[in-house]
C-alpha positions, 0 to 999 in steps of 0.5 A: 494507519498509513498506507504506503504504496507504488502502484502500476496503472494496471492496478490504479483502478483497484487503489483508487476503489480501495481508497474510496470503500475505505476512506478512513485510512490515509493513503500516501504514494511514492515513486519508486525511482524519485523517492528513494529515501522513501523506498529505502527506508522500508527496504521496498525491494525490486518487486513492485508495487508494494503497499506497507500499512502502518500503525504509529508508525511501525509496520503491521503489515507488506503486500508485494506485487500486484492484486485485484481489489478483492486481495486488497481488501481483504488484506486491509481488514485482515491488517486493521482487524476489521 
């Protein structure tokens, strides 16, 4: 599973927890405004940031918006069915 995200620094404490608690996942990060191919290719939207899990390379699941750790852990495991 990959995830794909933009996040702000108001929530880069909550990923990089997140990405250490479950580091059996590949994370990748894009820039909004530098990597367009990126953003438009998921139709990320205007509202950031937004995380995208995927599963041989097919969407299984968005966030959108910002969230505390709990809320990404807990959508984490609801989308990896943990």
């Amino acid at each position: 599973m990959t995830n794909n995200y933009s996040s702000s620094i108001i929530t880069y404490k909550d990923w990089n927890k997140l990405k250490e608690n479950y580091s059996n996942y590949e994370y990748n990060e894009y820039d909004y405004d530098m990597d367009i191919d990126i953003v438009e290719k998921y139709d990320v939207g205007n509202t950031i940031p937004v995380v995208i899990a995927l599963k041989d390379e097919q969407e299984v699941g968005r966030l959108i918006g910002e969230k505390n750790y709990q809320e990404l852990a807990t959508w984490l495991k609801e989308v990896t069915n943990l």
